[in-house]
N, C-alpha and C positions, 0 to 999 in steps of 0.2 A: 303507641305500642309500649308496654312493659315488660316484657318478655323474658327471663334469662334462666338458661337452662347448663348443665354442666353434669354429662353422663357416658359412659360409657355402658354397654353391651356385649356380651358375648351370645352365641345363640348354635346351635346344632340347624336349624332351619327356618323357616319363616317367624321373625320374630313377634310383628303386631299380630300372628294368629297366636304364636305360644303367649303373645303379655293378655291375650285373650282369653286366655283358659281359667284364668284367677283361683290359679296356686297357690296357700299360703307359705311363706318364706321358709325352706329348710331348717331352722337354725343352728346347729351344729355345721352344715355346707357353706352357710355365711356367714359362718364367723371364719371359715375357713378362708372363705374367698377375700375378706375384709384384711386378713393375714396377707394375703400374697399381694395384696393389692398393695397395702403401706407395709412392708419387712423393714423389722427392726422400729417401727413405731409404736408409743403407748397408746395401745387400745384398751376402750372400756366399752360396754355397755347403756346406751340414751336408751330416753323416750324413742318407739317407731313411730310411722309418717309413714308415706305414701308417695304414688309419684307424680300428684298434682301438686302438693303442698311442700315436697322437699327436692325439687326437680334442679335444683341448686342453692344447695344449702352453706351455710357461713362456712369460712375455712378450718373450723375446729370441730366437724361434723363432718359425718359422712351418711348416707343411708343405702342398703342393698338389698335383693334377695337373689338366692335361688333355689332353684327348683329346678323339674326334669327340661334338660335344654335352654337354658336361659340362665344366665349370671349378670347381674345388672348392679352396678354401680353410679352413685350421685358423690360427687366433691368437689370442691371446685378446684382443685389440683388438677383438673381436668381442662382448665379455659388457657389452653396454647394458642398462642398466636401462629405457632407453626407445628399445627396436628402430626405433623410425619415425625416428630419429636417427641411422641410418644415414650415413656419410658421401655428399652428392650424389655424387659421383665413384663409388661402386659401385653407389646404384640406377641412375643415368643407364645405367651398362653392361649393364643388364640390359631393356634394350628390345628387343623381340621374343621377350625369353626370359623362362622364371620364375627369381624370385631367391629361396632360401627361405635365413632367416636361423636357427639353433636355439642356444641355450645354458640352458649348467644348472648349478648347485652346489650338493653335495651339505650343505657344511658348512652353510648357510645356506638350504637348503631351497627355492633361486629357481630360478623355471624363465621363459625369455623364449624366444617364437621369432615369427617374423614370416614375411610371403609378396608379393612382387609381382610383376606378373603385370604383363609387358610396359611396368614403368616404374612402375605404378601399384601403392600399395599395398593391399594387399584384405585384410590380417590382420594384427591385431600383439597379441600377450599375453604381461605381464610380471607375475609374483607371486610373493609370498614370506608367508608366516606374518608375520615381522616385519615388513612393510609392506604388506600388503595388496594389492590389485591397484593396480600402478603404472600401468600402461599397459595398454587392453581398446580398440579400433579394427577396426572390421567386425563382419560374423557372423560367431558362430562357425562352427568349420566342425564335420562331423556326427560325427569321433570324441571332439569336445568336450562334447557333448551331455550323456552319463552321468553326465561329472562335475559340469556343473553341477546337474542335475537330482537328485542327490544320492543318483547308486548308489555312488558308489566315497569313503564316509565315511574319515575316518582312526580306524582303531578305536584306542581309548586302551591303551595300554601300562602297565599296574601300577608296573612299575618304575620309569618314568618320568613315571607322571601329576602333574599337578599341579592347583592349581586349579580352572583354566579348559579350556575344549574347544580343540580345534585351533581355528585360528585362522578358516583355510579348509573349506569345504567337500570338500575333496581334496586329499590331499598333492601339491603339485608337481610334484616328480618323479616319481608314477607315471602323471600327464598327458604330464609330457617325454618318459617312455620311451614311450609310444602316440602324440605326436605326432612322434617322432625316426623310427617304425617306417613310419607313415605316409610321411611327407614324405623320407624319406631310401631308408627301406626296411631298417633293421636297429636294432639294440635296443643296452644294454649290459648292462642287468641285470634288461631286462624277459622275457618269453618268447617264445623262440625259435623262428618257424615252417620246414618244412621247403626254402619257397620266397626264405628271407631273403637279403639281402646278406651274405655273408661280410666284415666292415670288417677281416678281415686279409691278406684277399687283395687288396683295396683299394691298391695301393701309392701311394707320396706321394712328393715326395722336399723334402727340407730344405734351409732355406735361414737366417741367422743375420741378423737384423734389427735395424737400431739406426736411433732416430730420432732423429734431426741436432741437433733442438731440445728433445730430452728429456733427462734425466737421464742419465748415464754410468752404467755397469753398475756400478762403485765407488763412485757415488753412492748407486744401488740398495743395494750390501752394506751401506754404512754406515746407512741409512735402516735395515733388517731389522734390525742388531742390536741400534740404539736403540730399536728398539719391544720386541726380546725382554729389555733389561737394565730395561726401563719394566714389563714384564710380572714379573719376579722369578724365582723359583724356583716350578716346576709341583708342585701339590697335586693327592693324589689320592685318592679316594671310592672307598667300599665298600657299596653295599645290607646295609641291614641285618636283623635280624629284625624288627623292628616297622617294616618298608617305608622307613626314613628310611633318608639317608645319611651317614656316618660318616667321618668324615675319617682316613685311616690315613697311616702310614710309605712312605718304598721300599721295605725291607728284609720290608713284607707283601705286597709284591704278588704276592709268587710263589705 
């Protein structure tokens, strides 16, 4: 799975029927929305995208639309480890409407998504293998059910087993991709019904974000390379015959 997603929604009613309708983006409404979303941040105008191709986009990016009933935002300011931690200023906006929150990453196995319903929150689930459930707030809702009830095991992988069993009762993100199809109404790499969202007809359009009192993007570069010269030179494994792994060359990878 490669999965990762970093979105919020607002919606007046059934959202996968309204991402349905393939609206194109207000743009004067979102640039408006873009405003309340980051206050007091420099906004510009990008290149648009879409919501298969920008469905979590780098941290100096954002994409959104809207249009009648639906306000949709991609950023990755949005991947909380503990959704209920929502900034006030976006649940607040969401009274009279539902706000659903989703994120996912594939490297790391976490899956968070959240839901409030006219202001108030009624769902919030945050997990990962490495840390266990961070955050569980409400009932579940009933396509979580299977997995806690323990249909959807993580079957062990040979090649990869170790040890110990999965961590969780159910990998993550094939929760994320059932609760993204749910609540959004379309998948990335789960399966694909004939009545789905198309998320690339979904259009968005871009907008280039910097926070005033955060890091400068040249701060950002220098911080990246200092962790990749702290990291060394990348080593690389081979499965071997007796199941172990085997540390090889570049010059074998071919």
């Amino acid at each position: 799975m490669g999965a990762k997603t970093s979105l919020i929604a607002y919606s007046d009613g059934d959202l996968p029927g309204l991402l349905r309708t393939l609206h194109r983006p207000d743009v004067s409404a979102t640039a408006a929305l873009i405003d309340r979303v980051f206050p007091g941040w420099v906004v510009s105008p990008a290149e648009p995208g879409n919501l298969s191709d920008d469905v979590r986009p780098p941290e100096d990016l954002a994409y959104a639309t809207s249009f009648p009933g639906v306000e949709l935002v991609c950023a990755d300011s949005f991947m909380l480890d503990n959704p209920s931690l929502l900034p006030a200023h976006l649940v607040a906006a969401s009274g009279g409407r539902r706000l659903v929150l989703h994120a996912m990453h594939s490297v790391v196995d976490w899956l968070a998504f959240a839901v409030w319903e006219d202001g108030r929150l009624v769902r919030s689930l945050s997990l990962s293998p490495g840390h266990g459930v961070i955050e569980d707030v409400g009932e579940p809702f009933p396509f979580e059910l299977p997995f806690w009830e323990g249909l959807h095991p993580v079957e062990p992988d040979p090649a990869w087993a170790g040890p110990k069993p999965y961590a969780l009762p159910f990998h993550p993100l094939e929760l994320g991709e059932v609760a993204l199809h749910v609540l959004f109404g379309f998948t990335i790499e789960g399966e694909v019904h004939p009545d789905d969202v198309d998320p690339e007809d979904v259009a968005l359009l871009g907008f280039s974000i910097a926070d005033p009192d955060g890091p400068t993007s040249e701060e950002r570069r220098a911080e990246l390379m200092a962790i990749r010269e702290r990291m060394g030179e990348p080593r690389f494994f081979r499965l071997q015959g007796d199941g172990s792994l085997g540390e090889i060359g570049l010059d074998e990878l071919a």
